[in-house]
VODOTI-841035 format. One record per atom (N, C-alpha, C): x, y, z. Coordinates in pm, whole numbers, plus 50000, padded with zeros to 5 digits. Last residue first. Layout:
BEGIN
XYZ ...
% end
This chain:
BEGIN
164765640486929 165235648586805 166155661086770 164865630887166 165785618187069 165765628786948 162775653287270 164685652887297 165615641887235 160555643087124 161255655187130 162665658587166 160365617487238 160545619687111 161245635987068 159845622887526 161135616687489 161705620587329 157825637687495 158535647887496 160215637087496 155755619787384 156395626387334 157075641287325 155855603887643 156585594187502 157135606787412 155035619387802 156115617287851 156785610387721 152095621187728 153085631087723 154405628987767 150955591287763 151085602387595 152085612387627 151285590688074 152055585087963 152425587387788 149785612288088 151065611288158 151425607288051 147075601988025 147865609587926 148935609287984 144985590388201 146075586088133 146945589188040 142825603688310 143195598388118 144235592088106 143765603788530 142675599388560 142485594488348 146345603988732 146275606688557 144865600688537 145695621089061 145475612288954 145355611488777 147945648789140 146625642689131 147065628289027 150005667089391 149735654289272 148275645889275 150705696689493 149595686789465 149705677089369 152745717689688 152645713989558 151375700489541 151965751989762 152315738589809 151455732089703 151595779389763 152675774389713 153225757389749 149625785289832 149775787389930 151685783889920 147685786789593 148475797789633 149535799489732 149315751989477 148815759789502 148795778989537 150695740289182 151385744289306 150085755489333 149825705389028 149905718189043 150285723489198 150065677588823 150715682888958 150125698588912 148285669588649 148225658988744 149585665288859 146145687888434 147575691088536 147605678688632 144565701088207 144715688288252 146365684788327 141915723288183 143675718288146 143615704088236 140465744787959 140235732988066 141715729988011 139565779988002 140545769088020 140645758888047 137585801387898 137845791888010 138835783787913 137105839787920 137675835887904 137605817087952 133825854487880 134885853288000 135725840187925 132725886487674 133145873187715 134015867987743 130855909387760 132745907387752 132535892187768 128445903187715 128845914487661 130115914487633 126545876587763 127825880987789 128025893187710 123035869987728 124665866187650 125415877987699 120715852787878 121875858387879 123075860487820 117725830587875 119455832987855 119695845187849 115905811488074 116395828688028 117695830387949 112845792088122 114515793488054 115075811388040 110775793488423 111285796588231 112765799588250 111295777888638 110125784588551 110225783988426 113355778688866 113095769688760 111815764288688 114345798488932 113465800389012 112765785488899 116695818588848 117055804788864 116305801788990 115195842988831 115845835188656 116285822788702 115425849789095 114055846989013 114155840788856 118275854189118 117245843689207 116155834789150 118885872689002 119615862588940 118685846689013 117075893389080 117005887788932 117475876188913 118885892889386 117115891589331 116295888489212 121375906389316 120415889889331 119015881389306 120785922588949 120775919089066 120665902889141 121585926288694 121155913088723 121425914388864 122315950488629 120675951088608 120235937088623 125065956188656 124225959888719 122935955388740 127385936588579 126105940688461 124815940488581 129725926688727 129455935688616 128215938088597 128265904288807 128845912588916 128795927888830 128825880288698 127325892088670 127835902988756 129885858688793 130355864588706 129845877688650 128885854789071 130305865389045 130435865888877 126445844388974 126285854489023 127995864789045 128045822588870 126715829588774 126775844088847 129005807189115 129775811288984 128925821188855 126855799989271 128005814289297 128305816689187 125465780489130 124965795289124 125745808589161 127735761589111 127295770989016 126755783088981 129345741989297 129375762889306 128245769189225 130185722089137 129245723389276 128625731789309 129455715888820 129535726488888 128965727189038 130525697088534 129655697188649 129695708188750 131125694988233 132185697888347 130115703688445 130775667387971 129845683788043 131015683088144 131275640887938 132225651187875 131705664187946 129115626788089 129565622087927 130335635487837 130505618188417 129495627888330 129995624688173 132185610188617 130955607588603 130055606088458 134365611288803 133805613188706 132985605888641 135635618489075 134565621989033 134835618888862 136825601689373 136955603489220 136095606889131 135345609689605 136855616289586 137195611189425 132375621889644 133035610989609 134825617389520 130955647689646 131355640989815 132465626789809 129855647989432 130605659089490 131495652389613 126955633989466 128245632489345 129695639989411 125455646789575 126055637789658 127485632189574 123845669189401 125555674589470 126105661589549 122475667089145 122745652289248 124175656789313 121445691289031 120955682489093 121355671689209 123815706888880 123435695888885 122445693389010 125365730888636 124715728688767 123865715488782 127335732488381 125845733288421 126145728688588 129195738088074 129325734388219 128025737688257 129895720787792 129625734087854 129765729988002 130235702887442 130145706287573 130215715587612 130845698687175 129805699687197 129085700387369 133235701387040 133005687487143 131745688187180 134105728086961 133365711486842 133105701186936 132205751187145 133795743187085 133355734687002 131625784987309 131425772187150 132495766887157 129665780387582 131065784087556 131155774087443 127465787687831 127425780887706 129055781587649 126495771888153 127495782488118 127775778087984 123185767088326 124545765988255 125105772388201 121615766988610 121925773488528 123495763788492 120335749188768 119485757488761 120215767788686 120515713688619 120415719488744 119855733388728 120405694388415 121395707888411 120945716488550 118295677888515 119755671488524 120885682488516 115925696688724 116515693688607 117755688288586 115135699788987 114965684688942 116185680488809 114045718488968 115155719289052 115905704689031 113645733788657 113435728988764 114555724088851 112285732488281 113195736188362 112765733488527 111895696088150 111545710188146 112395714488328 113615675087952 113195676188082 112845693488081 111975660287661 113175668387733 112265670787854 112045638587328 112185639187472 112725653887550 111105644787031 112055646587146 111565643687281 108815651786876 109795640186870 110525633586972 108145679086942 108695674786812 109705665386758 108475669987279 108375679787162 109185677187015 107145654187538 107655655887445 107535664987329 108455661687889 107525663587772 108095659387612 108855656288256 109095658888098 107945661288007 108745652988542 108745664288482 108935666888349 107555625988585 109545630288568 109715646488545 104785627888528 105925624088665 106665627488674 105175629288277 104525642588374 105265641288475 106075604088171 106905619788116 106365629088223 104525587688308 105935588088329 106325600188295 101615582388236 102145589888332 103565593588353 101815556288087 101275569588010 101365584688115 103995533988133 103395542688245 102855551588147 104935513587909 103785508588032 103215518388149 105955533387809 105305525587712 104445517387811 107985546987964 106735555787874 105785544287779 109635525387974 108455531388068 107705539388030 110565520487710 109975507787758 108715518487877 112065544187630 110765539287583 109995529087631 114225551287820 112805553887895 111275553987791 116245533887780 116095539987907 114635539487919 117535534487526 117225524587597 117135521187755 116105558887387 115965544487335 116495531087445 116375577087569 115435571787520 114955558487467 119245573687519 118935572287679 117365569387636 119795580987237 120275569487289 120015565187445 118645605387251 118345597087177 118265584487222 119175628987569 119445621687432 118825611987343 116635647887618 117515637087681 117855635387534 117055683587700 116595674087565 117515659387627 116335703287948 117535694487881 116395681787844 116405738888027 115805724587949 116675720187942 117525763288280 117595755288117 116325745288069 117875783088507 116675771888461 116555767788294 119945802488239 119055802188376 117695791288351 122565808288112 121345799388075 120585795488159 125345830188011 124705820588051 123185817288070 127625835087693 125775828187748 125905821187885 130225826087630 129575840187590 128035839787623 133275818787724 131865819687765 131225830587733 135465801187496 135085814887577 133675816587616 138925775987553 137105784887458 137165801787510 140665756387515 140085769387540 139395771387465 140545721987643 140825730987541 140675746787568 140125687787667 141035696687731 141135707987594 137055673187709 137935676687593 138945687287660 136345643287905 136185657987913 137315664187768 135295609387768 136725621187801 136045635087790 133965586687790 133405600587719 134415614487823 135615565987905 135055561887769 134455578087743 136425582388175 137595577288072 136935571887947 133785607788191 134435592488242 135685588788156 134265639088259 133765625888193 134365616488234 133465654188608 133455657088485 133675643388428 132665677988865 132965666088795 133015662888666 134205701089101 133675698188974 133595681888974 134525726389357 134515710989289 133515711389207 135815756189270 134335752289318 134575733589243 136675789789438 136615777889405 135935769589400 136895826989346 136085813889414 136545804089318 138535843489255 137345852389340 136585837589403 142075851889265 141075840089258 139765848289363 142985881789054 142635873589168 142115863789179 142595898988791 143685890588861 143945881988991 140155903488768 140765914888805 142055905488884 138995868488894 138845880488829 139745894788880 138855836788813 140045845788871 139105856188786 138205803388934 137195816188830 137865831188912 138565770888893 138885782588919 138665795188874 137405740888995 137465751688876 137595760488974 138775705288993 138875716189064 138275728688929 139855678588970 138335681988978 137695692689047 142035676488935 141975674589068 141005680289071 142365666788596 142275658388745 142755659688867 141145690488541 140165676488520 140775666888666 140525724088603 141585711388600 141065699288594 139525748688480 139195736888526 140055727988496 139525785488502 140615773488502 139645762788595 137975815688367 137745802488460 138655793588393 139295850888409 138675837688311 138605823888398 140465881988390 138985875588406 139255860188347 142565895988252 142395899588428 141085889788468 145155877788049 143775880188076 143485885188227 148115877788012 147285887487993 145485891088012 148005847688019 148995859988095 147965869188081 145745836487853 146005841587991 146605850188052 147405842887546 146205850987619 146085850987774 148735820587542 149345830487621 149005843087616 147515785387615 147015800587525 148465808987590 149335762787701 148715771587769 148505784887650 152055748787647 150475744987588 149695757387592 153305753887868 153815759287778 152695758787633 152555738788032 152145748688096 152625756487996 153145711188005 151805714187975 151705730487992 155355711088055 155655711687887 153995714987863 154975709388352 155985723588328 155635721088162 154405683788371 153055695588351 153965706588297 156625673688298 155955669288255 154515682688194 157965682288549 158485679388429 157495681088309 156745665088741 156675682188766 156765682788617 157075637588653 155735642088665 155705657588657 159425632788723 158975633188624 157615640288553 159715639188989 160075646388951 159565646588786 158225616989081 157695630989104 158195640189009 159685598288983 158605594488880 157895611688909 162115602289201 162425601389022 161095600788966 160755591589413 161055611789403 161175611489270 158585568089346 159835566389364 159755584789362 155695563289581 156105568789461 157555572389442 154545558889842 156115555689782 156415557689614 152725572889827 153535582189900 154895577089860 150855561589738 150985571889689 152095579089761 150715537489961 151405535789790 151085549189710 149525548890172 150845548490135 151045544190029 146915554490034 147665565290036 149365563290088 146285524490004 146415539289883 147235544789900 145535521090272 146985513790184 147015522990033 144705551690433 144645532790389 145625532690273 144505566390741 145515562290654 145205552590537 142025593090832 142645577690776 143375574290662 141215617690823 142365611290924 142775595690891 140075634990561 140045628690685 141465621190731 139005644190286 140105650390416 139095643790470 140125625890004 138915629590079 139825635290214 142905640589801 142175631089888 141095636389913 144165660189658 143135657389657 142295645589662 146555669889788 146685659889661 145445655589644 145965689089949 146835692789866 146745683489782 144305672390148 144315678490121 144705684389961 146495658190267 145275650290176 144875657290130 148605668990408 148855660990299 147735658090185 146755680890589 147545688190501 148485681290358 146605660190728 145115665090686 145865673990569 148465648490813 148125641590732 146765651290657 149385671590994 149765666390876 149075658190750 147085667291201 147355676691120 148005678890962 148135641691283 146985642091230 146815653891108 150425647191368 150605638991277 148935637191185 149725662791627 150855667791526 150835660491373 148715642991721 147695655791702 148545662491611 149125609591671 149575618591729 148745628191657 150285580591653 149585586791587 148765599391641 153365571191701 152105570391765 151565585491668 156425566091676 154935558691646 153885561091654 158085597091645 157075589491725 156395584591647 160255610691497 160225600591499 159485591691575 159865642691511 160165633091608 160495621691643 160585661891277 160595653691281 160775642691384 158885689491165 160045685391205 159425671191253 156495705591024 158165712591075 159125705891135 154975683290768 156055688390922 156395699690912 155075690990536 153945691090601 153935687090716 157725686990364 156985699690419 155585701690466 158435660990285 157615665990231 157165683090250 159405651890531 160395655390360 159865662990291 157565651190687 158915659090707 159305660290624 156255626190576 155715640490543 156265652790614 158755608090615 157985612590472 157525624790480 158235604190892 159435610590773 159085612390679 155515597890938 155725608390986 157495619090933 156005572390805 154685581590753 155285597490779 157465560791001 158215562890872 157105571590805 155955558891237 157015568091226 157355566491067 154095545891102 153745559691145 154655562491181 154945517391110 154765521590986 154145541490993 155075511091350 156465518791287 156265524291166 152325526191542 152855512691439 154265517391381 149555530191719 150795526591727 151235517191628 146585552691675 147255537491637 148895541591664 145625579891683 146765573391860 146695553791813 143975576991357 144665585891519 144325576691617 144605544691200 143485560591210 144155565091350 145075530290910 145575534491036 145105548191126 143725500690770 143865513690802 144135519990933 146065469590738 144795478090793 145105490990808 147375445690525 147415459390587 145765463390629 147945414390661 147825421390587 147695438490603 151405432690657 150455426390607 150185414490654 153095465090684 152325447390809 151125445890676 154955482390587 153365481090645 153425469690636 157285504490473 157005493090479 155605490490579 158535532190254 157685530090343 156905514890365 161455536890077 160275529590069 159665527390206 163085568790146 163165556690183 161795550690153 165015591590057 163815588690038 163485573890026 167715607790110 166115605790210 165255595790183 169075609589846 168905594789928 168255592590027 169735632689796 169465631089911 169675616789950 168505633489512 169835634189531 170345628589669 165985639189560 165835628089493 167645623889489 166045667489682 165785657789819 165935643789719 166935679589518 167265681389553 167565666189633 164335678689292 165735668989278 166895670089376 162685693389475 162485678489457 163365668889407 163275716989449 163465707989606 163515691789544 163385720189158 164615721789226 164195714789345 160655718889179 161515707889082 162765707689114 159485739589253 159295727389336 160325717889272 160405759389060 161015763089144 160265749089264 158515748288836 160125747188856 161025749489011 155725754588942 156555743888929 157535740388919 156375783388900 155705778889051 156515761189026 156375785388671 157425789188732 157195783188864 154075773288569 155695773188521 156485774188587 152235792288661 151985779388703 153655773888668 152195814088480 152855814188582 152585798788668 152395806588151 151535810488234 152405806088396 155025821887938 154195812188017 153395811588133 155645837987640 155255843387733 154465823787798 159445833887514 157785827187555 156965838087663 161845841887517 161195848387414 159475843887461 163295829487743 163175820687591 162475827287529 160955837687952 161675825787938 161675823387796 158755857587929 159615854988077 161105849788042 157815887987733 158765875987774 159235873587865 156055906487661 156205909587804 156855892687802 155175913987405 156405918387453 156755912687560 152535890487244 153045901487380 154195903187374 150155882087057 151565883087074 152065895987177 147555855987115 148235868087111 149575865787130 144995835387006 146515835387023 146815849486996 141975826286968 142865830887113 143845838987121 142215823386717 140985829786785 141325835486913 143395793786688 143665810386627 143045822086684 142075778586870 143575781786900 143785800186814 139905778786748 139865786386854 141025788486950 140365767086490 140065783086480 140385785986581 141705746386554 142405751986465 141755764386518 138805729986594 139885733286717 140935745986673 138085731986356 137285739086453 138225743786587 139765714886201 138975729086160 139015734886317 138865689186371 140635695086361 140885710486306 136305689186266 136955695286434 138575692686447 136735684986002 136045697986048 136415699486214 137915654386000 139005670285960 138315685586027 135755647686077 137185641386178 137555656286128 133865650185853 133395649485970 134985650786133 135165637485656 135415655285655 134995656285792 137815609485731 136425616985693 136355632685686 140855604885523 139985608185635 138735618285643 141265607285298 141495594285337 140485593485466 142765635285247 141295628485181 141085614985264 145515632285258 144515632885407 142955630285330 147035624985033 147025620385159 145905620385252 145755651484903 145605638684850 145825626884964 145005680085113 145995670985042 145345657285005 142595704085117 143155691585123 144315681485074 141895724284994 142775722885059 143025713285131 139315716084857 140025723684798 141355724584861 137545707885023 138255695284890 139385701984861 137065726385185 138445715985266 138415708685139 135785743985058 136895748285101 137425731985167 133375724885042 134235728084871 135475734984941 132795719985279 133195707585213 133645714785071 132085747485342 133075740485446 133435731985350 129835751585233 131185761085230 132085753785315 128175733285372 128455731685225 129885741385199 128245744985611 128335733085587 129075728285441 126475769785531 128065768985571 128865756085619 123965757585458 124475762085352 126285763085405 123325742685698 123975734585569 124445743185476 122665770885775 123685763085856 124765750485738 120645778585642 121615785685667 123065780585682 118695763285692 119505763785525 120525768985524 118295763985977 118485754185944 119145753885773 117235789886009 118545790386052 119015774686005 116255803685654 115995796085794 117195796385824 116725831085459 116805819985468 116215814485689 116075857385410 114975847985453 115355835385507 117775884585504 117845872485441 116375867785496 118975917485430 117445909785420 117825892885409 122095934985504 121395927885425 120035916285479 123605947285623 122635956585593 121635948285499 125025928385753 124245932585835 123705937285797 126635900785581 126295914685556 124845917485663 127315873385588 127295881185674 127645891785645 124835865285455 125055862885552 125715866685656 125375875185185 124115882385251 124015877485419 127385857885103 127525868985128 126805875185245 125735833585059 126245834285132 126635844785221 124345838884789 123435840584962 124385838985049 126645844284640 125645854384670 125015854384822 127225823684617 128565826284726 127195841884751 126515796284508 125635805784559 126595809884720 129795779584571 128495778384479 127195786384618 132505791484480 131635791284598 130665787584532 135605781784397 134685784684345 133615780784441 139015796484427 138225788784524 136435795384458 141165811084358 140165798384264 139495788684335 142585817284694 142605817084521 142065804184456 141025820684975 141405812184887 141365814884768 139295842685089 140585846785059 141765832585002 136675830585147 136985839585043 138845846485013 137575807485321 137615804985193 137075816185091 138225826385531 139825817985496 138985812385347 135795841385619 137125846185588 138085839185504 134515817185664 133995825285524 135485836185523 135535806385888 135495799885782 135445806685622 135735825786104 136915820086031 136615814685895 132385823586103 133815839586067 134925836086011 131775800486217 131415803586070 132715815585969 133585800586444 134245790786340 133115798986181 132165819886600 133005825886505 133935816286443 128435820186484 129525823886567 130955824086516 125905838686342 127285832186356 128055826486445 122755837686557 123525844986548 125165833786523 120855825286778 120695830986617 122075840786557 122635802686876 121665813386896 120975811186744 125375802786698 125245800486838 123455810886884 126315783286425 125315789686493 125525792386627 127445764186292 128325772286259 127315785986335 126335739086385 127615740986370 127715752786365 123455729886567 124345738386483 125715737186496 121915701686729 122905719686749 123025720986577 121765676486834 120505687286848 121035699586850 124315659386876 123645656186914 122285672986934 126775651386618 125845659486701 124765658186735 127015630486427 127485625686524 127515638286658 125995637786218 125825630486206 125955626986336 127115658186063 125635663586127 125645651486191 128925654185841 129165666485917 128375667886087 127695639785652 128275635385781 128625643785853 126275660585498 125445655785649 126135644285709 128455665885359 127515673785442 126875665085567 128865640485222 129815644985316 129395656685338 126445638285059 126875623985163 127915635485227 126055664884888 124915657485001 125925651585124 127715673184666 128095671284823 126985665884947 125915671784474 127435659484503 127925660384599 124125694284547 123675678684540 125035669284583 124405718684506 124985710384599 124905696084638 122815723884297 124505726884308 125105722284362 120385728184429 120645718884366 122265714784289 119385740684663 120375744584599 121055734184517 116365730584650 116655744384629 118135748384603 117335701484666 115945706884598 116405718184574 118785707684973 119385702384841 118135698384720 116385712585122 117355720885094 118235715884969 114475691685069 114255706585037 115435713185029 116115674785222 115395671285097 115185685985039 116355686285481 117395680185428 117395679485230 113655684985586 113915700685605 115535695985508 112765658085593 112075670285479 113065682785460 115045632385580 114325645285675 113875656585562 116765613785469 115565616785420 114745624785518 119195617485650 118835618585502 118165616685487 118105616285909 118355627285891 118795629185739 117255595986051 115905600285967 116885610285921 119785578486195 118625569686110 117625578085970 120405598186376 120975594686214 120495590186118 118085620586495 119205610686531 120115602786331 117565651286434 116925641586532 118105626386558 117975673586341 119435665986382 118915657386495 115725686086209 116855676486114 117915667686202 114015695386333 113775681986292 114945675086225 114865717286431 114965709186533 114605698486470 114405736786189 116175727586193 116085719286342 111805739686196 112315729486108 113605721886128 111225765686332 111765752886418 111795742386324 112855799686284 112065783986235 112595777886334 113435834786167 112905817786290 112545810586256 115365844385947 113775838185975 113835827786100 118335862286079 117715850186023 116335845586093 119385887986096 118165884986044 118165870585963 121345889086303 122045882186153 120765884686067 120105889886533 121335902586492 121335896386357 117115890886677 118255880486596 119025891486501 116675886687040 116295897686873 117635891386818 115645867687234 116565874887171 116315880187041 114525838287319 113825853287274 114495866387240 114935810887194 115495823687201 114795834287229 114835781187055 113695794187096 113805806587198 116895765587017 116205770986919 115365784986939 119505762987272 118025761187218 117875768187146 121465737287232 121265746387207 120195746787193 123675709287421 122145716187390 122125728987325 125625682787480 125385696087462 123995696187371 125095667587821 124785663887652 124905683187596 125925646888120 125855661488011 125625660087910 124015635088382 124785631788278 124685640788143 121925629788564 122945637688592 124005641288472 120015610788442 119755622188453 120835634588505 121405587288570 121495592988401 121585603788358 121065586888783 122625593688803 122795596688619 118315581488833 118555590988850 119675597488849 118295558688608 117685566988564 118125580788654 121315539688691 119245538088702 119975554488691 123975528188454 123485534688549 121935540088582 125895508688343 124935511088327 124205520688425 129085508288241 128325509688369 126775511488298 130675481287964 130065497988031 129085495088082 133565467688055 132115467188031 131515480788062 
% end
């Protein structure tokens, strides 16, 4: 059944946003308009939306493609596709690249297209004709390369199999610098193998004895006496979070320690209590650990192999709700995260951060309006002020503040999932050992650190600037000059710096997707 949640953990909850009103000088010379905020109001108005009607009116060529254009639009929530700003971004680049270099590939008004991206060139168009117009270049390049087979499936599904496609391409370098097998792999690989050896070591061993507990079971907290703490206390001897092994019942300053070092590393809540969880995380057969190392080691081969080579970029692990933001090859800070629920999955992918977004807005969604906060805007004529909102051209949105659900800055980075990372409001979120929460956004305990190390570069954002831009007034954006590299991965083991190893929760449940098909891989 889905959670329903009051208004203030709603308000915590991610939606991707782009804003229209920029104050940025527009590199592409496209006419400002706010027309294209009317088109991607919700589904219901968006074929018969004026700004929709007019455009297919004026390129009347495009008429037969209407219906599979604006499915395209359909299932975004207030953006652009092929826009970041005012300005291309670079699925449009890929796109106009790969279908002018298609043979007998016929463009309809390939002219205005052109002018699009020619810099010495005058356009009028809006950013809204603009957009359907590379919309439209999208649906005559994929009829066109499409197989008969895959037609079957919407264009809407195929364009972010597109999209993902580019930013794999977009990434992918070729290096000399081979570890293993001609591969370049991100060093997490190796860190893991070399645990995979202890671990089949000690799975050889026959050490590894099922841990038994009194039922029913109660939590076991420091100087409890129980056998079930000497066998605790072998385990995490096996484990390397001893130096050794006394075999005392008693719940002990030595054993505390341990356990803090156990919880720790596998991303428990740290504290001193034992509960029946955490021994059934401990009897995990060594054969399912080892499976598991296994496992991430085929994830770590996934991995862009741009990293290697990158000295700058942020790593978010989903499930040990961890981000990592390495610069000049170093980790410069860590920072708990939260992120989607198992029904609105965080998207595991690479991008690149090219904006960040001081004291934002956030446009509530449609669907929270509709069944959130028309009823109270309908008996309070006070509610939107109260809440700090407003409405604009239809819309609902929260204006910027401390209040704001995106908190006091977000980090923009283009993908087709339509997500980013932001700062939140409700840090009590943070404090709960399974975090997820959020409708795909990655959450940011750290955030304002993370803004301010990334600026570190670009002199002229002092603290004091970075203070007063996240002084939750007016919106500011910021676009990146070098843009920072991110990574979301999805690791249910990783080996820290300290070289100690962590098992998290398959919180997606992919384990199991990836273990079927790496069986499939070795039955081939």
């Amino acid at each position: 059944m889905k959670t329903i949640y009051p208004l203030t953990i709603i308000i915590t909850l991610s939606f991707f946003i782009f804003s229209f009103n920029s104050s940025e000088k527009n590199p592409t010379k496209i006419k400002k308009t706010t027309a294209v905020e009317k088109i991607y109001i919700n589904d219901s108005d968006l074929e018969n939306s004026e700004v929709v009607t007019n455009f297919f009116k004026k390129y009347s060529d495009l008429k037969k493609y209407k219906s599979d254009v604006l499915s395209l639009y359909k299932n975004r929530s207030l953006g652009t596709i092929w826009y970041d700003e005012d300005q291309i971004n670079e699925f449009g680049t890929v796109l106009y690249q790969k279908a002018k270099g298609t043979n007998d590939l016929i463009i309809p008004y390939q002219k205005e297209i052109d002018q699009l991206f020619d810099s010495s060139s005058e356009t009028n168009l809006s950013k809204a004709d603009a957009d359907m117009l590379l919309s439209s270049l999208y649906i005559v390049y994929a009829k066109k390369n499409t197989s008969d087979t895959k037609k079957k499936v919407s264009y809407d599904v195929m364009l972010k199999d597109f999209l993902n496609y580019s930013t794999i391409e977009q990434s992918s370098t070729v290096s000399k610098d081979s570890k293993e097998d001609g591969e370049i792999l991100f060093d997490q690989y190796y860190k893991l193998k070399d645990v995979l050896k202890k671990y089949e070591k000690l799975d050889q061993s026959n050490k590894w004895k099922p841990i038994t507990t009194e039922t029913p079971y109660k939590d076991l907290r420091p100087d409890a006496v129980s056998n079930t703490i000497a066998q605790v206390r072998t385990r995490l001897y096996l484990l390397g979070d001893l130096k050794q092994d006394s075999k005392s019942d008693v719940y002990d300053r030595e054993l505390m320690d341990a356990v803090m070092k156990y919880k720790v590393r596998n991303g428990f809540k740290p504290n001193y209590i034992l509960a029946e969880e955490h021994i059934n995380e401990m009897n995990i057969p060594i054969s399912e650990k080892v499976k598991t190392l296994m496992l991430n080691m085929e994830r770590c081969r996934s991995i862009s192999s741009q990293l290697v080579n990158n000295d700058e970029y942020v790593l978010v692990n989903v499930p040990s709700y961890e981000l990592v933001y390495v610069k000049n090859g170093k980790v410069v800070m860590t920072s708990s995260v939260f992120v989607g629920s198992p029904l609105t999955k965080t998207t595991i992918f690479n991008g690149e951060i090219d904006r960040i977004v001081f004291s934002p807005y956030w446009t509530v969604p449609q669907s929270i309006v509709d069944n959130e906060l028309k009823s109270k805007i309908a008996s309070d004529k006070n509610y939107l002020a109260e809440h700090n909102m407003e409405m604009v051209n239809g819309q609902v949105r929260q204006k910027p503040g401390a209040d704001n659900s995106l908190g006091l800055v977000k980090f923009m980075f283009p993908n087709p999932d339509d997500i980013y990372m932001h700062d939140t409001p409700s840090k009590t979120l943070f404090d709960f050992e399974k975090r997820t929460f959020s409708h795909g956004c990655i959450n940011v305990k750290m955030a304002k650190e993370l803004a301010a190390a990334m600026l570190k570069d670009y002199p002229e954002w002092t603290q004091e600037k970075i203070d007063k831009a996240m002084a939750g007034k007016t919106e500011n954006s910021f676009k990146l000059s070098k843009k920072v590299p991110i990574y979301i991965c999805y690791f249910t083991s990783m080996v820290n710096d300290n070289g100690e190893i962590g098992f998290f929760r398959d919180v997606y449940e992919k384990d199991g997707d990836t273990d079927k098909t790496s069986q499939s891989m070795t039955m081939n």
